[in-house]
N, C-alpha and C positions, 0 to 999 in steps of 0.2 A: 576444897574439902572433898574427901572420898565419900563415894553415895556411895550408899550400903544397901543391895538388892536381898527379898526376901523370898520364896516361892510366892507367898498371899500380896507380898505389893506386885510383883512380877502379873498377877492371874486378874488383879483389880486393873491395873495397867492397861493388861492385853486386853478383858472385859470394855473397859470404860473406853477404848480406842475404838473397837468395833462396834458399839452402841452408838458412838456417836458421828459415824462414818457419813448417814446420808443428810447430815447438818454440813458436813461437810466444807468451807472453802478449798478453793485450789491451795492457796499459801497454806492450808490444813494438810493437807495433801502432799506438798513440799514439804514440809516441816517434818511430817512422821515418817515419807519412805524416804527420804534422803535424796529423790532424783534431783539434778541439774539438770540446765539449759546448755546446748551446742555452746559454741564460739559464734556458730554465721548464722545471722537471720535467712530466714527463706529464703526469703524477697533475692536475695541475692544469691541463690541455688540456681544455676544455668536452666530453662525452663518453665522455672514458677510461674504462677497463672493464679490469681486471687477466687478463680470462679475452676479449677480443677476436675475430671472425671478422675473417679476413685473406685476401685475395683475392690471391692470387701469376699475377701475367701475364707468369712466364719459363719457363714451361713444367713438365712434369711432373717430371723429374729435380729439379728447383728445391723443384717443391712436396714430394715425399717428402721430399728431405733435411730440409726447414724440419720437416716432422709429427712426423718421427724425434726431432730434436732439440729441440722446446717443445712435446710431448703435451698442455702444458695451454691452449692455443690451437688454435683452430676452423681450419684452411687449406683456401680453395677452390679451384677454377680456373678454374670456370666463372664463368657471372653470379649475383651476390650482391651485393644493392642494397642489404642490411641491414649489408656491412662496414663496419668504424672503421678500417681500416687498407687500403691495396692498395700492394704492390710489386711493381717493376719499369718502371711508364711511367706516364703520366699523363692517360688517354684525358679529353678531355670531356665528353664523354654521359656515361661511367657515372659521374663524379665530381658533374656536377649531376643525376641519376637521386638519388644516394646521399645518404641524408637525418640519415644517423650517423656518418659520415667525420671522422675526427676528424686521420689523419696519412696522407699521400703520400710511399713514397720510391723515388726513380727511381736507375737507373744511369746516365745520364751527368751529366756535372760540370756542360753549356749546359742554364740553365733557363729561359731566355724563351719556349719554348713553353708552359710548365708557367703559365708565369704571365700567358699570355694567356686564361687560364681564371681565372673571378672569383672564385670560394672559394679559392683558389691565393693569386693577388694581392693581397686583400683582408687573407690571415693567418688568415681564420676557418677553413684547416684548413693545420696544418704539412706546409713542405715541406721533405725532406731527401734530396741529392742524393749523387753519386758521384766529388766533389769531392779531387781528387789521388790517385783509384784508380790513371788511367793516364797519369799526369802522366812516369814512365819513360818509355817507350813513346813519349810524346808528342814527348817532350826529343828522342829520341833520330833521330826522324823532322826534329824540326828543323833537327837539326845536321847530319844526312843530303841533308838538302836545300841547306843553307848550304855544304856541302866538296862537293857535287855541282855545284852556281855558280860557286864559284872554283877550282876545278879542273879548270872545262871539260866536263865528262864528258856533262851535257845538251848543249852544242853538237857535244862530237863524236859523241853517240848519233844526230842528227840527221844526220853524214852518213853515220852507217854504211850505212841500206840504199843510200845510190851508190856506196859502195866507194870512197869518198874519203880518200885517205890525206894530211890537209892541217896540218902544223905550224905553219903562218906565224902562224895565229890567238895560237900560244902564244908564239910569238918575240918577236909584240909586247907582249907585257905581258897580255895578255885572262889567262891564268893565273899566283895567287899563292898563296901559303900564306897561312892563315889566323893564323898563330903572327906576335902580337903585334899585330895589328889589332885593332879595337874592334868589340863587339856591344853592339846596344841590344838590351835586352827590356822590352816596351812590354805591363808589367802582371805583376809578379814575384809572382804566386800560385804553384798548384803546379806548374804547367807552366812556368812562366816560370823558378822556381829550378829545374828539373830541368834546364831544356836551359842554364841558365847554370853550374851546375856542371860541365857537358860540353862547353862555350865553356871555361870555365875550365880544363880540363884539356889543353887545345889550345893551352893560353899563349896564348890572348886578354887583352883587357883587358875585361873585362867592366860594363856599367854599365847600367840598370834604372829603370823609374817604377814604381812603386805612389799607390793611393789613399788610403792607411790611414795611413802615418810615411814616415822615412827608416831605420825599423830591417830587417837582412835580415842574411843569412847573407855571411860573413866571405870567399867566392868572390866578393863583387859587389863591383869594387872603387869604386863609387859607386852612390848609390839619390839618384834625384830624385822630387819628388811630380808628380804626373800635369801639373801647368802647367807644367815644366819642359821638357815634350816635344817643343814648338819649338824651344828649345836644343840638345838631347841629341840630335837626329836629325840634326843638324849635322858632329855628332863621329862616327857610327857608318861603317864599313864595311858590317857586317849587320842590320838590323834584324829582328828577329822579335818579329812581334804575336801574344802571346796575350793578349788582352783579350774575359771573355764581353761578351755582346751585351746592352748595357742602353741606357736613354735616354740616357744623358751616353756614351755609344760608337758609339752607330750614326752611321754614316757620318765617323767623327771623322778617317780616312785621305782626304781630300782632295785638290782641285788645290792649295791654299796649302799643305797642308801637305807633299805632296810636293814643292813647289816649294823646301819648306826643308834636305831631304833633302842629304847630301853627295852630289856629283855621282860618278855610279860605281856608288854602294853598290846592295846585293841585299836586296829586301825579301822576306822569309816570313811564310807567313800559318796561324799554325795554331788561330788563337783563333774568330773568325766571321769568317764573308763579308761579312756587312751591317755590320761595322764598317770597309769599306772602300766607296765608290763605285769601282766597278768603269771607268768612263770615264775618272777620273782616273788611277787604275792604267795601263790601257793609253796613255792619253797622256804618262804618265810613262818608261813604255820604250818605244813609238813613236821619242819624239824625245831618247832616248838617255840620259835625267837618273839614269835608273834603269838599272844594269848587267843588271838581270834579276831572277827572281821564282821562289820556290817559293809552291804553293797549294796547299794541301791542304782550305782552304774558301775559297767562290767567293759571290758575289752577283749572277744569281741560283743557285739550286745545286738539282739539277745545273746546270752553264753548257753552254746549248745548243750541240751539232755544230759549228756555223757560227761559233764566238764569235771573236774573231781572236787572242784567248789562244792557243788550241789549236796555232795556226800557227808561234808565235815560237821562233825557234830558241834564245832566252835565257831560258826558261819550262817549269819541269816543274809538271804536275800530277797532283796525286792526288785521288781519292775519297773524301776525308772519311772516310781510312784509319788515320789516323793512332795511333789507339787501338788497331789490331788489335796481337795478341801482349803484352799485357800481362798482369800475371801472374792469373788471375782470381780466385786465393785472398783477394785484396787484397777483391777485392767482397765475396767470402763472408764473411771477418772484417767487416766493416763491417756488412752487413746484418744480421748474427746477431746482432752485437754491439747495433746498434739494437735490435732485437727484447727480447732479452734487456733492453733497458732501456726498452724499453716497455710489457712487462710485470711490470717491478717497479717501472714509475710515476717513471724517472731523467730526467735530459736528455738528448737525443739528440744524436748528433754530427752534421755538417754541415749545420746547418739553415739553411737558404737565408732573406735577410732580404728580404723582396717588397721594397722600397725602393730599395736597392743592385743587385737581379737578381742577385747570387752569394750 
């Protein structure tokens, strides 16, 4: 039976999940962000050591709470070329310095930095990321962005410092409700199912690619596989990309492919920058194919003063903000929870596969 999503059960949902975060179990935890465990227990990571030095690069309050709670673990802050473990980012200098490094785990979800480092890429030391922490958060800035396009609000912010008092724009149709139009989300990971849940409480029609199946959550009311995406961008009103940045995505938003785009629609961008060419973008709302654009990541990024983005009055941007305000508990259970299962030699949850980039 089709579940029927409302804004007030959606808002009760999201309330009653964050009230009751620090009752919290782990299996609580699993259940609502969706992370999985590796394939390979630790214990069997070339290296492992059940009593570890861990080099924590989020700062001090970071490092006591971690001391407090696993005494039987080494935690530094400083340099320590002799760790098996470093959380928080993934510098590389100290990762090729580090001759015992056996696992990396970063907070954020984009790991192609991470994996333009060889022992990263290679797999000869696990990486595990931050993967549907601020996948909320994220949704919510999408959608934010999407009802801030069709409802005008970026063009009329644009005239407000003239003191233009202009309706005509809406008379003619430039503003609609998004209730019963189509979004596409183009890469229905964690980000992708949060802001389609939030599409879908808006009475959209919501419809989705992924890489992996056609199985997804009972809000999408179609899942294509990633070929499909010529098709599907046809059908959309909205489109919003969250696709990380890997070799089979970069630059995959084109001229052809915006060429195939429904004429009108508003594209969002909150996956990566370099998974679009940026001159196809602007040639796509230049000459009008494109009703407009939220960007919350850019290519290159920052997008320099001068970029002609900045200018268009059918164009909001953000700073690769889109994360802030997320709930940060989500990391702490994560990362603790790794720990905890790194040191009794378990699988770890979000382990990034170098192959795929997520």
């Amino acid at each position: 039976m089709t579940r029927t999503f409302t804004l007030l059960s959606l808002l009760v949902m999201t309330t009653t999940s964050a009230l009751a975060q620090d009752d919290w179990t782990v299996e609580d935890f699993i259940a609502a962000t969706g992370v999985s465990p590796g394939a390979t227990a630790s214990r069997d990571l070339p290296g492992w050591t059940a009593n570890p030095t861990i080099r924590v690069l989020s700062g001090a309050d970071d490092l006591r709470a971690l001391e407090k709670a696993f005494p039987e673990a080494r935690f530094v802050g400083g340099d320590a070329s002799d760790a098996e473990v470093i959380i928080g980012s993934c510098p590389a200098g100290l990762i090729r310095e580090s001759d015992k490094l056996v696992w990396v785990q970063i907070f954020s979800a984009g790991a192609e930095r991470c994996l333009a480092v060889d022992e990263l890429a290679s797999g000869e030391v696990l990486l595990t990321n931050g993967q549907k922490m601020t996948a909320h958060a994220i949704g919510e800035h999408a959608v934010a962005m999407a009802l801030s396009l069709a409802r005008g609000l970026v063009r009329h912010a644009h005239l407000m410092p003239d003191g233009k008092w202009d309706r005509n724009w809406a008379r003619s149709g430039g503003i609609y409700s998004v209730n019963g139009k189509t979004m596409l989300i183009v890469g229905l990971g964690g980000i992708g199912s949060e802001t389609a849940k939030r599409a879908k409480a808006l009475g959209m029609r919501v419809i989705a690619t992924r890489n992996s199946s056609r199985e997804g959550p009972d809000y999408v009311d179609y899942i294509g596989l990633s070929n499909e995406l010529d098709d599907l961008v046809a059908e959309a009103d909205i489109i919003v990309n969250s696709l990380p940045l890997t070799k089979a995505t970069r630059g995959l938003f084109d001229s052809d492919l915006f060429a195939k785009v429904k004429p009108g629609a508003y594209f969002i961008n909150v996956g990566r920058g370099g998974t679009v060419i940026t001159d196809a973008l602007v040639e796509a709302l230049e000459s009008g194919h494109l009703a407009g654009a939220g960007l919350d990541v850019t290519d290159p990024e920052p997008l320099p003063g001068d970029h002609p983005l900045w200018q268009m009055n059918n164009v909001i941007i953000t700073p690769h903000v889109s994360w802030a305000g997320h709930d940060i508990r989500l990391r702490r259970i994560l990362v603790h929870e790794n720990i905890r299962r790194y040191l009794a030699g378990e699988a770890l949850l979000n382990v990034v596969d170098p192959e795929l980039g997520y």
